[in-house]
C-alpha positions in Angstrom: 81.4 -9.9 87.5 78.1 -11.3 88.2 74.7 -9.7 89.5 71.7 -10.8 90.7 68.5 -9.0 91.3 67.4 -9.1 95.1 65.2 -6.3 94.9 63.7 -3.9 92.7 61.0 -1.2 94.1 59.3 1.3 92.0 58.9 4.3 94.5 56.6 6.7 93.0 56.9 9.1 95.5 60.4 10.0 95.0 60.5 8.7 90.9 63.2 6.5 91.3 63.6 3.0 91.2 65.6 1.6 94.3 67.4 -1.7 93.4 69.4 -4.4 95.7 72.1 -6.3 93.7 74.0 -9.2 94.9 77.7 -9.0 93.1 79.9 -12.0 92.3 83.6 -11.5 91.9 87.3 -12.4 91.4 89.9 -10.3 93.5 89.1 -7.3 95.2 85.8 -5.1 95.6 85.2 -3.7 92.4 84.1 0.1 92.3 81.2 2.1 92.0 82.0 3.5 88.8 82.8 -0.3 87.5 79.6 -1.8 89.2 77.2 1.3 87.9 78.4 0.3 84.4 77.5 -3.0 84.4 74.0 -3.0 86.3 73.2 -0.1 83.4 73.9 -2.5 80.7 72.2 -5.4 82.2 69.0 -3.6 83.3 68.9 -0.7 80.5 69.2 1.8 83.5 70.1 5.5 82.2 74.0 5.6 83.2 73.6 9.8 83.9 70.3 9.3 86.3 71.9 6.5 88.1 73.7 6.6 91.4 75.4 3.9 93.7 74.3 4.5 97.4 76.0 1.8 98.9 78.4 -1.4 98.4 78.5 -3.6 101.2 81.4 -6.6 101.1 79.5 -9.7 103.0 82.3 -11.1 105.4 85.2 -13.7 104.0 83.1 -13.8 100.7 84.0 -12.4 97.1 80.6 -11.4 97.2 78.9 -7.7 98.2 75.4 -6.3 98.4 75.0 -3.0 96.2 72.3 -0.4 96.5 71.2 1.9 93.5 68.3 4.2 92.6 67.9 5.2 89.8 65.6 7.9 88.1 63.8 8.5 84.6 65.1 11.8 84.3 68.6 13.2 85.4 66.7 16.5 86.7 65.2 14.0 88.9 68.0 12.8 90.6 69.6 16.1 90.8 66.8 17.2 93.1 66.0 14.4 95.0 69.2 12.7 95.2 71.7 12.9 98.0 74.6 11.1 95.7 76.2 12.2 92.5 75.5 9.7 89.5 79.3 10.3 88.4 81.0 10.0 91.6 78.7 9.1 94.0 80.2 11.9 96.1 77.5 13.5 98.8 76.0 16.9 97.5 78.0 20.2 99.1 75.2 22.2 100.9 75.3 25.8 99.4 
């Protein structure tokens, strides 16, 4: 799997970083849980205060368009965030 930086924006408002990815791949879509892993390791992002909003598959390509934020803390994210870093599972209102 390959990645390329579209986008990163440092929004201090919220503390998070919101990053655009371009993935390259063989076969099908890969998941979130697979594409977290690697954009951690490749841009030293915590793995715990990161969560995947989105992956978009560009039409008849092996190619998709992935959308993270992620934070400097894990409390962070827990607050602000409306996705799980684990699952990427939308919060249940309480």
């Amino acid at each position: 799997m390959e990645m390329e930086v579209k986008e990163d924006v440092n929004n201090k408002l919220l503390k998070r970083r919101e990053i655009r990815l371009e993935v390259s791949y063989d076969g099908k879509t890969p998941p979130r849980s697979e594409v977290k892993e690697e954009a951690c390791k490749k841009l030293g992002l915590l793995p715990d205060a990161t969560a995947v909003i989105s992956i978009d598959q560009l039409f008849g390509d092996k190619r998709s368009e992935v959308t993270l934020h992620s934070y400097s803390k894990k409390e962070d994210m827990e607050r602000l965030s409306r996705k799980k870093a684990a699952g990427g599972e939308a919060k249940a209102k309480e």
